[in-house]
VEXKOL-215765 format. One record per residue (C-alpha): residue in one letter; z, x, y. Coordinates in pm, whole numbers, padded with zeros to 5 digits, always signed. Each point is the difference from the previous one (the first is absolute). Layout:
residues N
AZXY/...
END
This chain:
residues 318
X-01028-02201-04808/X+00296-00034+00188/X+00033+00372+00002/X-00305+00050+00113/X+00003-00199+00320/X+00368+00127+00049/X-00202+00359+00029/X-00288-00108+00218/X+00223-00179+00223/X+00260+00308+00050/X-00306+00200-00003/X-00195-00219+00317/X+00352+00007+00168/X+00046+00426-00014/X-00339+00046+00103/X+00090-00277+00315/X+00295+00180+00067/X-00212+00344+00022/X-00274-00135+00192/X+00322-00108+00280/X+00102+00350+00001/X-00256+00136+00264/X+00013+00329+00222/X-00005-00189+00343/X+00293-00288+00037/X-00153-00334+00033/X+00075-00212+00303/X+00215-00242-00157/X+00208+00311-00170/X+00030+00138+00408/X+00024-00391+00160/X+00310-00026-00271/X+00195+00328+00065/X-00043-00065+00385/X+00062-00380+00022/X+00218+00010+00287/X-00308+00093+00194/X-00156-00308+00161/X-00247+00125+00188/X-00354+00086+00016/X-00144+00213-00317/X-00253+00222-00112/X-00242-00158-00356/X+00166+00258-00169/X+00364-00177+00058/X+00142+00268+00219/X+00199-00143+00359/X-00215+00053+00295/X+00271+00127+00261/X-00175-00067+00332/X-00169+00357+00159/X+00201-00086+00300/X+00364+00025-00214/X-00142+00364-00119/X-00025+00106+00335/X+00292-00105+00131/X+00146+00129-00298/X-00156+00376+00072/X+00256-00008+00290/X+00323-00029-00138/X+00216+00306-00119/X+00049-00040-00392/X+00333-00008+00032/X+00024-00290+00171/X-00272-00168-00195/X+00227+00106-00315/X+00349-00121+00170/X-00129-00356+00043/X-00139+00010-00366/X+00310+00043-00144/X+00185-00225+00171/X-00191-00308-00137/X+00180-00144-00315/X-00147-00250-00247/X+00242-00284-00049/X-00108-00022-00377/X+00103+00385-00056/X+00264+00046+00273/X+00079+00338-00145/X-00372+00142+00022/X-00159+00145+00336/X-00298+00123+00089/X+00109+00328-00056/X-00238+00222-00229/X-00307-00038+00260/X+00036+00380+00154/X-00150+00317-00107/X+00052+00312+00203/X-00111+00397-00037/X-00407-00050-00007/X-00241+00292+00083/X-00209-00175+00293/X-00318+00097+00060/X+00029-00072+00371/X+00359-00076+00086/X-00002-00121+00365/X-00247-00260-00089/X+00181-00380-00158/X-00197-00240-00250/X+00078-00300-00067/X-00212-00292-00225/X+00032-00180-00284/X+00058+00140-00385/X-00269+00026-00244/X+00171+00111-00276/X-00085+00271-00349/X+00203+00055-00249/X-00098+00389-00182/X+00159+00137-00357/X-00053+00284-00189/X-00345-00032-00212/X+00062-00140-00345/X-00357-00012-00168/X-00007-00365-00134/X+00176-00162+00291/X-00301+00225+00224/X-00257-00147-00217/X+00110-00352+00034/X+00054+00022+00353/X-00343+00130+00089/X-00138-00298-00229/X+00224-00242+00169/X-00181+00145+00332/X-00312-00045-00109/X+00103-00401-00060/X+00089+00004+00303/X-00277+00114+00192/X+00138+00343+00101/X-00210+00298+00117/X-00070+00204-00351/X-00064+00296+00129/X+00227+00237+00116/X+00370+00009-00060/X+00217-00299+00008/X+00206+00082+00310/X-00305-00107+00165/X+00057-00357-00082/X+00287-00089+00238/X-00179+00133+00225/X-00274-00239-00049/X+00179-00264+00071/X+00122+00110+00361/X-00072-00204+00333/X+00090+00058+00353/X+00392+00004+00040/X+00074+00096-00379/X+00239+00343-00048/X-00091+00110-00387/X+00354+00057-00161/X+00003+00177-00302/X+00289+00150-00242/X-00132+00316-00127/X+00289+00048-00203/X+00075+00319+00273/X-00215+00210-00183/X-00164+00265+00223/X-00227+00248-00230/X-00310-00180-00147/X+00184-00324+00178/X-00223+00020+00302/X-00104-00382+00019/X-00266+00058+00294/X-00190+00247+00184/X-00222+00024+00332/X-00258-00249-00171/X+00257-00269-00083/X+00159+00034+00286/X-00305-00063+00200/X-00075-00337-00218/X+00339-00112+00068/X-00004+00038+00321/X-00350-00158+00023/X+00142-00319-00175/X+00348-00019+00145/X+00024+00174+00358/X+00301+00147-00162/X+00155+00240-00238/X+00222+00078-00304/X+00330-00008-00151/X-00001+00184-00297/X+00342+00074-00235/X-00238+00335-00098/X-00211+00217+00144/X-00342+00078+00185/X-00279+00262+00019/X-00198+00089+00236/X+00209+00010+00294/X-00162+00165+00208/X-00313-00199-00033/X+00254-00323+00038/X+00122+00092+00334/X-00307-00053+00107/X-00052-00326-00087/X+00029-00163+00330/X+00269-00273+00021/X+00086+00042-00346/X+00344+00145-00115/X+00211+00021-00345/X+00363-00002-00040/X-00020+00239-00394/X+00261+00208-00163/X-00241+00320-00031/X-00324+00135+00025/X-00154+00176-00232/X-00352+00138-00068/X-00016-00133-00358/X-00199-00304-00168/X+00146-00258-00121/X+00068-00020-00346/X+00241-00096-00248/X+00068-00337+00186/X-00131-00334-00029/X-00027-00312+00257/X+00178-00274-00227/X+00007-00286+00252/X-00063-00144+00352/X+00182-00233+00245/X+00269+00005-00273/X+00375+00067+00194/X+00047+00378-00051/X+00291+00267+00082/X-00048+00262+00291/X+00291+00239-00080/X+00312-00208+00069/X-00224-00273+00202/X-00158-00302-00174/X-00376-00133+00115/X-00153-00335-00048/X-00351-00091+00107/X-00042-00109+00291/X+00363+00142+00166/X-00027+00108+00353/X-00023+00430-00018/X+00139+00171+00310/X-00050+00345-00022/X+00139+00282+00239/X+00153+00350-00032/X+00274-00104-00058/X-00053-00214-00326/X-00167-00271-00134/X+00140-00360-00035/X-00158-00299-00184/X+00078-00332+00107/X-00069-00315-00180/X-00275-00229+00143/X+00266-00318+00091/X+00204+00236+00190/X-00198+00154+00195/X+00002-00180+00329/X+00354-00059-00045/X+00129+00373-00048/X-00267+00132+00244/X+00120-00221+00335/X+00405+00054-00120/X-00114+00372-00016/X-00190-00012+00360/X+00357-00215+00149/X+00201+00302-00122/X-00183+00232+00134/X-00056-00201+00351/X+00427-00013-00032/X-00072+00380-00019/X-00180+00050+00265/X+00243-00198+00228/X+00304+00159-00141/X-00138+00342+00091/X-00076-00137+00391/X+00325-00121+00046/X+00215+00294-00136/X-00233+00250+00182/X+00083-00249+00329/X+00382+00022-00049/X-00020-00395-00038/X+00178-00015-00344/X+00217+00218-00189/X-00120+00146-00338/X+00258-00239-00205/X-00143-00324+00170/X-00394+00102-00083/X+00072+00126-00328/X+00222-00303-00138/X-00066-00426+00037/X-00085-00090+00289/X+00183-00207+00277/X-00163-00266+00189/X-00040+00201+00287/X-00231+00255-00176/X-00197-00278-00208/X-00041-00157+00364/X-00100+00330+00160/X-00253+00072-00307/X-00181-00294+00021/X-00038+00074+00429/X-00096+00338-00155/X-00304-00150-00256/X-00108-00214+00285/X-00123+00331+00180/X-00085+00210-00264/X-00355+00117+00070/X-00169-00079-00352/X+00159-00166-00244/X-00114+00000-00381/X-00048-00414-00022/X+00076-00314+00272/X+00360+00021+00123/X+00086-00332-00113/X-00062+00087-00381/X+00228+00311+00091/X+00297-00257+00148/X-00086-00239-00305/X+00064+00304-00211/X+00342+00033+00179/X+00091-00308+00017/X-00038-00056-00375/X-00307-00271+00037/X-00250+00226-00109/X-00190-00140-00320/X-00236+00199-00225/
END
């Protein structure tokens, strides 16, 4: 008898433990794995990093965005840094033209039959479309301000996780585009998806196939980068860099200070004011002085000068 309820018990508890395992994260999974977040978020857990922080984040160069993320250090792992949050070399589908939103993320594998078949069920608990292919689920899921992240694996042939007709849905629900560790079809028919762009690895004219969706808004790898949901994506030319949600703010106005110390350094060297070796080492007091007359009159800065001379001053809080 003993024996018996020994079984049904391990039995109820497997089955409970399957059940857990679903395709999309739940929100207290993503609320966990970005706790340091304490702001506003969306019901499915994810941070909700103000619209106003993506824009102003759309106009800082990524490496200076990437600079002031690696020089934050976590006093509980003073040896760690922010460091594996850059991916470069993308094929862009329009190149002059930046993105930046928050990450809605897929994880894709090859296809393994029984894995497929319990994924698709899984869906189906879930409430997911059933028709159509299952890269069409993240995509579901999309609102205004979300970038779809996926890791394709950087397969290209029969890798192709969207064409024209996804694009236009994700554009429809987001306003934005794609970052996808694979490829795209299509192309041409993508470029002319007004407003939308993709950061891919190819393009091919293949389905997909061979591949599998295995999970959403789980944290994923983008080539030597790592994504969570709901990181701030800035996307330009010139790479792609994923900050997490807490950080935001904070590595996005010591980003727009460097490059406002930038700006001024330039001005004064082309003016004959400085030499190069005072610019481009630590400042005197004279030159802090001077770049603080300098802010005063700048013509438009990024936020409120006084959160700018908080910043400086080391009083700014987060």
């Amino acid at each position: 008898m003993k024996k018996l309820v020994f079984l049904f018990l391990f039995s109820l508890g497997s089955l409970i433990g399957i059940n857990a395992q679903g395709v999309g994260a739940k929100p207290e999974y993503i609320k966990a794995i970005t706790s340091e977040w304490k702001g506003e978020r969306f019901p499915d857990g994810r941070p909700k990093i103000p619209d106003a922080l993506l824009e102003r984040a759309k106009n800082v160069a990524i490496e200076a965005l990437w600079g002031s993320l690696r020089n934050i250090r976590v006093a509980s792992l003073p040896n760690s840094t922010y460091s594996n949050q850059f991916q470069g070399d993308w094929h862009v589908v329009h190149p002059d033209q930046t993105m930046s939103g928050r990450a809605v993320t897929a994880q894709y594998m090859p296809s393994r039959p029984d894995l497929e078949l319990y994924i698709k069920e899984q869906g189906k608990l879930e409430g997911r479309a059933q028709q159509g292919g299952t890269n069409s689920w993240p995509i579901d899921i999309l609102v205004e301000g979300d970038i779809y992240v996926a890791d394709g694996y950087s397969k290209i042939i029969e890798g192709t996780l969207i064409g024209d007709n996804l694009a236009n849905a994700i554009y429809r629900n987001s306003k934005r585009g794609v970052i996808f560790y694979g490829s795209v079809r299509d192309e041409e028919g993508i470029s002319l998806v007004d407003g939308f762009n993709a950061w891919v690895l190819g393009v091919d004219p293949s389905y997909i196939q061979g591949m599998m969706l295995t999970s959403i808004n789980q944290p994923i790898r983008v080539g030597r980068a790592i994504c969570l949901p709901g990181d701030l994506v800035v996307a330009k030319k010139y790479g792609v860099i994923f900050i997490p949600a807490h950080l935001a703010e904070r590595v996005i106005i010591a980003a727009e200070v460097t490059e406002l110390r930038d700006r001024f350094g330039w001005q004064r060297l082309h003016e004959g004011k400085y030499l190069p070796g005072q610019i481009d080492s630590q400042w005197s007091a004279e030159i802090n002085t001077d770049f603080r007359g300098w802010l005063k009159q700048y013509p438009k800065l990024p936020m409120p000068i006084q959160e700018i001379f908080e910043y400086l001053d080391g009083n700014r809080t987060w």
